[in-house]
C-alpha positions as MATLAB code, in Angstrom:
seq = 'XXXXXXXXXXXXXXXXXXXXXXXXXXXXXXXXXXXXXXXXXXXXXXXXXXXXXXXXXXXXXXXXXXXXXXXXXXXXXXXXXXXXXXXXXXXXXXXXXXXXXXXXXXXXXXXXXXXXXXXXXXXXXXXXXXXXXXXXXXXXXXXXXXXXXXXXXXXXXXXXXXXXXXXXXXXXXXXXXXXXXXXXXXXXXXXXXXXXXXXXXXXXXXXXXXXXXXXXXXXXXXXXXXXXXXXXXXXXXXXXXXXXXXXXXXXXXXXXXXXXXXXXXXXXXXXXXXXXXXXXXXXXXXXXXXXXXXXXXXXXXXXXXXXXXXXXXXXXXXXXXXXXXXXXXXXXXXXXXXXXXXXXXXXXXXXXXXXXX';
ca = [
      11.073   -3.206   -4.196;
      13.490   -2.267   -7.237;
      15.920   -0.133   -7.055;
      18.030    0.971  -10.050;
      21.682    1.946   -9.488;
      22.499    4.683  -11.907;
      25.640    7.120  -12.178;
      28.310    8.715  -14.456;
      30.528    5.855  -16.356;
      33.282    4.871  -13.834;
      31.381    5.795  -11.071;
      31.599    2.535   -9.674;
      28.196    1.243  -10.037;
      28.880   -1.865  -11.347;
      31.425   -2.625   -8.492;
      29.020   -1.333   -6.104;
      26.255   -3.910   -7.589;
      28.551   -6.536   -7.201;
      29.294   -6.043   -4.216;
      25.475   -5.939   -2.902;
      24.506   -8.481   -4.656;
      27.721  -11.163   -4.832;
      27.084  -11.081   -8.690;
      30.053  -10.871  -11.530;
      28.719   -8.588  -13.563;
      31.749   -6.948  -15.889;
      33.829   -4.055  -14.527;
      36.194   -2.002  -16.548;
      37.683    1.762  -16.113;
      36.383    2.392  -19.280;
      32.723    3.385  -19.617;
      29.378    2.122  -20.825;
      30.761   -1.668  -19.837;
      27.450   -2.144  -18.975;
      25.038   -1.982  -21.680;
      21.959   -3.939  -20.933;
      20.970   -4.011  -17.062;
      22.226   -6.032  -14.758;
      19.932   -7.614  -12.281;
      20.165   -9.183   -9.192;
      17.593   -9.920   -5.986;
      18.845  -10.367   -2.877;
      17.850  -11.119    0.474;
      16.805   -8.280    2.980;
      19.622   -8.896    6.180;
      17.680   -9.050    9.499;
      18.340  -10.605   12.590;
      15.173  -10.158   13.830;
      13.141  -12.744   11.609;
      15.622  -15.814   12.893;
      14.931  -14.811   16.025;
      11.210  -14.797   15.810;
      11.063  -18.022   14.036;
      13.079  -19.961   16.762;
      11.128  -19.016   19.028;
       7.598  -19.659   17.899;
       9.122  -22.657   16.153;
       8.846  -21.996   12.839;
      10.083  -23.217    9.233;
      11.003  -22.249    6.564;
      12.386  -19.152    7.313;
      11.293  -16.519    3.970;
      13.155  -12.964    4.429;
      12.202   -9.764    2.239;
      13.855   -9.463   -0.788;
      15.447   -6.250   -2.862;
      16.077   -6.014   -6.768;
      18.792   -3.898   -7.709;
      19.289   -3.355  -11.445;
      22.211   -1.887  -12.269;
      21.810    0.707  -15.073;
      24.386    1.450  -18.191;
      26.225    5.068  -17.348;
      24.955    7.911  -18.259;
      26.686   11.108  -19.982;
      25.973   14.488  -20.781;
      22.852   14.463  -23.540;
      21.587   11.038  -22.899;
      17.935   12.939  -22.812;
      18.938   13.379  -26.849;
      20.292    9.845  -26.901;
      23.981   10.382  -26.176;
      26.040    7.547  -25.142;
      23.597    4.524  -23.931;
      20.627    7.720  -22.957;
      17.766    5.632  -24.081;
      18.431    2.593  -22.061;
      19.396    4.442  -18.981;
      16.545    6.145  -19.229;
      14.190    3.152  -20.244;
      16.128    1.243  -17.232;
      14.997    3.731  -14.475;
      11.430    3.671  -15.450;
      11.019    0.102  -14.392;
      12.445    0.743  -10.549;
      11.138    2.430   -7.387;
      13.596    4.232   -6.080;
      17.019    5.433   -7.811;
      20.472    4.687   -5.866;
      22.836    7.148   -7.417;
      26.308    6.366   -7.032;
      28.502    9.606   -6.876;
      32.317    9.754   -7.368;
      34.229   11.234   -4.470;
      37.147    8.963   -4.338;
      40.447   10.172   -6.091;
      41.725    6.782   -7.388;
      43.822    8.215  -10.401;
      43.435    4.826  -12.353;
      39.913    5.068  -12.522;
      39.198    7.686  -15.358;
      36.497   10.721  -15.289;
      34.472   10.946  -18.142;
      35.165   14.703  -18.289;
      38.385   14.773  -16.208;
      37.503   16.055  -13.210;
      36.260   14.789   -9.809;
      33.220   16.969   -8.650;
      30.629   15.238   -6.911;
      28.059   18.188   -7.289;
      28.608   18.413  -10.903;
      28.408   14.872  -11.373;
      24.949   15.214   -9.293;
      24.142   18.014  -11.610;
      24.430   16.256  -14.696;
      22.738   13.134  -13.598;
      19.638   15.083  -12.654;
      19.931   17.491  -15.486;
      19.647   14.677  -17.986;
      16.428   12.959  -15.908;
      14.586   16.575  -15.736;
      15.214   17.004  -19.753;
      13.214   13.642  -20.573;
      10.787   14.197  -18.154;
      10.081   17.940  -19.890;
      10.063   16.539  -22.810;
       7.828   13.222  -21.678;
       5.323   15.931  -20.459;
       5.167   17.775  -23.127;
       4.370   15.352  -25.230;
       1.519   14.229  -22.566;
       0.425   17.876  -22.082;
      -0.627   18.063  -25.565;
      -2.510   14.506  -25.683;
      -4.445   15.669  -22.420;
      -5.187   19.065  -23.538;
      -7.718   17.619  -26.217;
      -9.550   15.850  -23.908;
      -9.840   18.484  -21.438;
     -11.072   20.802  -24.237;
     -14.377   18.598  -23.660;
     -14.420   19.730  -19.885;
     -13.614   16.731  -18.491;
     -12.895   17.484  -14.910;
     -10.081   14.105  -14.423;
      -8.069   15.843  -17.787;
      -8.577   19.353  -17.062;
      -7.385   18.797  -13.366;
      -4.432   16.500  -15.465;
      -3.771   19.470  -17.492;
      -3.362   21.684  -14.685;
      -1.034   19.912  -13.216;
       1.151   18.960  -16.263;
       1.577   22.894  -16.934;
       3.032   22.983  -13.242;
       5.207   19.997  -13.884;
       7.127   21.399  -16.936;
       6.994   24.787  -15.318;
       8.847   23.308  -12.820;
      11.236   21.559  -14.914;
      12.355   24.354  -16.727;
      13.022   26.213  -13.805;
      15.429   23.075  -12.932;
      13.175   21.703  -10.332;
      12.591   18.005  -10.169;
       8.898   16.589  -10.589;
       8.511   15.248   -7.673;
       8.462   19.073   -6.558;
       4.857   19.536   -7.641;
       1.989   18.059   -5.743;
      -0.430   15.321   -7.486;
      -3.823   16.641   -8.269;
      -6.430   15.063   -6.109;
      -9.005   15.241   -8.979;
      -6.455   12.881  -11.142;
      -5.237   11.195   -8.772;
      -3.544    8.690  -11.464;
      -1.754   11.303  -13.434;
       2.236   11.070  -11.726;
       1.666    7.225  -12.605;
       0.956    7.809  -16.418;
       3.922   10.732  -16.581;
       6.151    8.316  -15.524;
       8.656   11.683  -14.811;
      12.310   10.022  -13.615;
      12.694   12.893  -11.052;
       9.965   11.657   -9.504;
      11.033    8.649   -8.292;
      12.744    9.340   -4.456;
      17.159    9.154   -4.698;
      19.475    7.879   -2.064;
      22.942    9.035   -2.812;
      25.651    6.964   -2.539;
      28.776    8.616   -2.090;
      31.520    6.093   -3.313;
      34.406    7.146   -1.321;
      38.052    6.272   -0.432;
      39.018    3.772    1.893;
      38.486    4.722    5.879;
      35.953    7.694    4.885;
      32.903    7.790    6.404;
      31.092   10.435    5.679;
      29.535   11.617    3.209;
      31.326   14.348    1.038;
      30.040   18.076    2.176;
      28.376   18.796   -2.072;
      26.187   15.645   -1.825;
      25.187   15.890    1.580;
      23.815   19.696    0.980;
      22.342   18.511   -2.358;
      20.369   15.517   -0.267;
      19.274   18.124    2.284;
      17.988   20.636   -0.336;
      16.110   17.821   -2.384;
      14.882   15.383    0.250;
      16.901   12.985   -0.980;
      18.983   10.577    1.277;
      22.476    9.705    1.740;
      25.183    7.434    2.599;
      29.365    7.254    2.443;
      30.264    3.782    0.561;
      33.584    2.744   -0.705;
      32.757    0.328   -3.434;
      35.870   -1.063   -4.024;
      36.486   -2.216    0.080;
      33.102   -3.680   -0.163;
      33.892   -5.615   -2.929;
      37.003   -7.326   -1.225;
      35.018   -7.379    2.083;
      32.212   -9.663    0.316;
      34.575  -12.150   -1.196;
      35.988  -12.528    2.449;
      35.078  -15.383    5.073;
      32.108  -13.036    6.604;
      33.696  -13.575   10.411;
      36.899  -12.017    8.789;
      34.803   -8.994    6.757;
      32.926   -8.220   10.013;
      36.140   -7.648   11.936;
      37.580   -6.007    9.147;
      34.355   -3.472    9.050;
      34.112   -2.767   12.981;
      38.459   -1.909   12.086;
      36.935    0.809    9.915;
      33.928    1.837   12.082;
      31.514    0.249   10.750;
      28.967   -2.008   12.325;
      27.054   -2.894    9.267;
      27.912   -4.150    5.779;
      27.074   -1.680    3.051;
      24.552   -3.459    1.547;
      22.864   -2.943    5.189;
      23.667    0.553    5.591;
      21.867    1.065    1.967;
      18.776   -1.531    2.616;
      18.182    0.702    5.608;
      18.761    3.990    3.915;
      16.144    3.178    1.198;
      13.676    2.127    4.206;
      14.176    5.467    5.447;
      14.043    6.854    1.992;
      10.623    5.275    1.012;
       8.928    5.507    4.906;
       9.002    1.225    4.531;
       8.195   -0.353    8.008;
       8.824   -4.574    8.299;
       6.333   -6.559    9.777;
       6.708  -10.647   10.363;
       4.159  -13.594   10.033;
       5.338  -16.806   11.736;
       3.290  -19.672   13.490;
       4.908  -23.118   14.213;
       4.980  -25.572   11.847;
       4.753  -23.060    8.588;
       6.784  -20.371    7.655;
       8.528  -17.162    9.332;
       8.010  -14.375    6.859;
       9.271  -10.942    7.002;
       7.167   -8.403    4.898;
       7.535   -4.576    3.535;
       4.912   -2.479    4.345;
       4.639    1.745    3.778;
       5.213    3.443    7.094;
       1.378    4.389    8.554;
       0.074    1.218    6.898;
      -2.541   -0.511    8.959;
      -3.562   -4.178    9.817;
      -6.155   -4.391    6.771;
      -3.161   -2.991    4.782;
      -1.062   -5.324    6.154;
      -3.372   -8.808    5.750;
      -3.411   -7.727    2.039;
       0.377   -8.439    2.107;
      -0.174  -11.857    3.328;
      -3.006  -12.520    0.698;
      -6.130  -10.861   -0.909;
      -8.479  -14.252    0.694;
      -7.462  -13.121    4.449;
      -7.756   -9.258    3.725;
     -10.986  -10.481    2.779;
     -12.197  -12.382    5.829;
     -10.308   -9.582    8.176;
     -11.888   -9.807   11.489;
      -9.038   -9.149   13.989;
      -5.232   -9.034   14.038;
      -3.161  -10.315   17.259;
      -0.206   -8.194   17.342;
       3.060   -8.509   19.336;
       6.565   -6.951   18.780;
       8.812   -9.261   18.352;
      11.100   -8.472   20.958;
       8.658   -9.897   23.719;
       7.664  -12.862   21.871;
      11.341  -13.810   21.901;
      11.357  -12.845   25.445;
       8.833  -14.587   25.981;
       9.792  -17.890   24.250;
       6.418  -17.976   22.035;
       2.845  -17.425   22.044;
       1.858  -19.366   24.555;
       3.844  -18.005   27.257;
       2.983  -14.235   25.071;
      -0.862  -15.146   25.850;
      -0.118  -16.284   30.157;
       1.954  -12.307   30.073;
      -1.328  -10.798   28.309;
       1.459   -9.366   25.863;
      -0.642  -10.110   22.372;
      -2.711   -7.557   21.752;
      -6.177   -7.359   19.267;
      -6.148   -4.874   16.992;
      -8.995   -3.511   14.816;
      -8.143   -2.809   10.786;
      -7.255    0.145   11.322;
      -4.192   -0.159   14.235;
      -0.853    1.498   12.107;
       1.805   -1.082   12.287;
       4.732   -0.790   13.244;
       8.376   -1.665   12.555;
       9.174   -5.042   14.358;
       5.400   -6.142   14.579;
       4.365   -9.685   14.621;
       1.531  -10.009   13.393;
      -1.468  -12.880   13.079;
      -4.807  -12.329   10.878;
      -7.636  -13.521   11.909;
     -10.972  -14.447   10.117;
];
């Protein structure tokens, strides 16, 4: 998964990425200190995968992995190329989900870019900027597809259709992701490549001791289906270069139980309906794996490798609470707590699961 961390200049992306991620990238309060994209992967946090492996005895332990690429600021007419616009927008394309970072923290050293603090406007002129290169991105498309749908080709005409709704939609404001896919081009959102598309967890960077999220981007995540957390970047960033014992009592001080790379890992889960599943048999590896929520078994052996989704007879399923209850299969097997499933059993979050051929 790839998530791009976008924002106003100053926003505190940059220290937010660092933070996350333990990288140095360069901060500054002035803006467009980052030009090209920073990236970083890092490790999914979850208890549950050590757990599983000591108890079925296995080694190495692999966790899921994020990449966050933190994206050069954007300002008011980057859709025309203002400030860095074409590599912000060029930087978004290549993630999954967007983490906007929103100012709400009224540290007067750290600059505006237009002098004010407003969250919503800040939101506004994010999205405002997105929805202008989509338009124009499917405009440009419209008129490609409209030729070959002159021919009555029902995958373009149905393409067609749907474009027209799309930049109907963005001029009224409305993202893209507001207008339904056509089943009869079923590829179509994937060759728009439309920025408001892509699903947005809002990161409220906030002052120190504030937890939730500021009243503006809270309403704007309920109207757009977006999702939302309270973050201040610049306590994370002190908390991560802290002994972790010390950060962790620090945190629980402040009220909260989880670091904020967690909180956001689990907010994007949320965001993007991802469930984790493990693989783990003694003597090879534990291995936690992303899978979309409602995915089944046969989805789920495809994770693990193309030859086994293959060969897909069975899958033995346990959650992984009762297999560490239980101490490991073995003793799983004597409680009659594994389970066969058939291909098309919906995992589920905490699953461990074992393909058979």
């Amino acid at each position: 998964m790839k998530i791009g961390i976008v924002g106003l200049p100053n926003a505190g992306k940059t220290t937010l990425f660092n933070a996350l991620t333990r990288a140095t990238a360069e901060t500054a309060v002035y803006a467009f200190t980052t030009v090209d994209p920073n990236v970083a992967v890092v490790e999914v946090p979850d208890e549950r995968l050590g757990a599983v492996a000591e108890a079925v005895g296995a080694s190495p332990v692999v966790p899921e992995t994020i990449e966050f690429h933190d994206i050069a600021g954007l300002v008011r007419g980057a859709a025309e190329g203002e400030g860095l616009g074409n590599r912000f927008l060029a930087g978004i394309r290549e993630t999954d989900a967007i983490c906007h970072v929103v100012r709400a923290h009224s540290d007067e050293g750290v600059p505006h870019p237009e002098g004010r603090i407003d969250p919503a406007g800040d939101i506004e002129t994010v999205e405002a900027e997105l929805m202008l290169a989509d338009l124009e991105q499917a405009e440009g498309r419209l008129g490609r597809v409209a030729k070959q749908a002159g021919s009555g080709e029902k995958e373009a005409v149905a393409e067609r259709e749907w474009l027209q709704q799309v930049i109907d939609a963005l001029r009224r404001g409305e993202p893209a992701r507001s207008v339904s896919p056509p089943d009869a081009a079923a590829g179509a959102p994937e060759r728009l490549q439309a920025l408001s598309s892509k699903p947005v967890l809002y990161v409220a960077n906030v002052d120190e001791g504030v937890s939730e999220v500021p009243g503006a981007v809270a309403a704007n995540a309920s109207r757009t289906g977006a999702g939302s957390i309270a973050v201040s970047a610049r306590i994370e960033a002190e908390l991560a270069e802290m002994d972790p014992a010390e950060a962790a009592e620090i945190r629980a001080e402040l009220g909260f139980a989880e670091s904020g790379l967690e909180r956001l890992i689990g907010a994007a889960h949320d965001l993007l309906q991802i469930v984790t599943f493990f693989t783990a048999h003694e003597g090879s590896e534990a291995r936690a794996r992303s899978l979309a929520r409602g995915g089944t078994a046969w989805d789920a052996a495809g994770k693990v490798h193309s030859d086994i989704q293959a060969g897909f007879a069975r899958a033995e399923v346990i959650a992984w609470r009762e297999l560490v209850e239980a101490g490991g299969y073995a003793a799983a097997r004597e409680r009659a707590l594994l389970r066969t499933e058939g291909r098309d059993y919906a995992v589920q979050d905490g699953d461990v699961v074992t393909i058979r051929n």
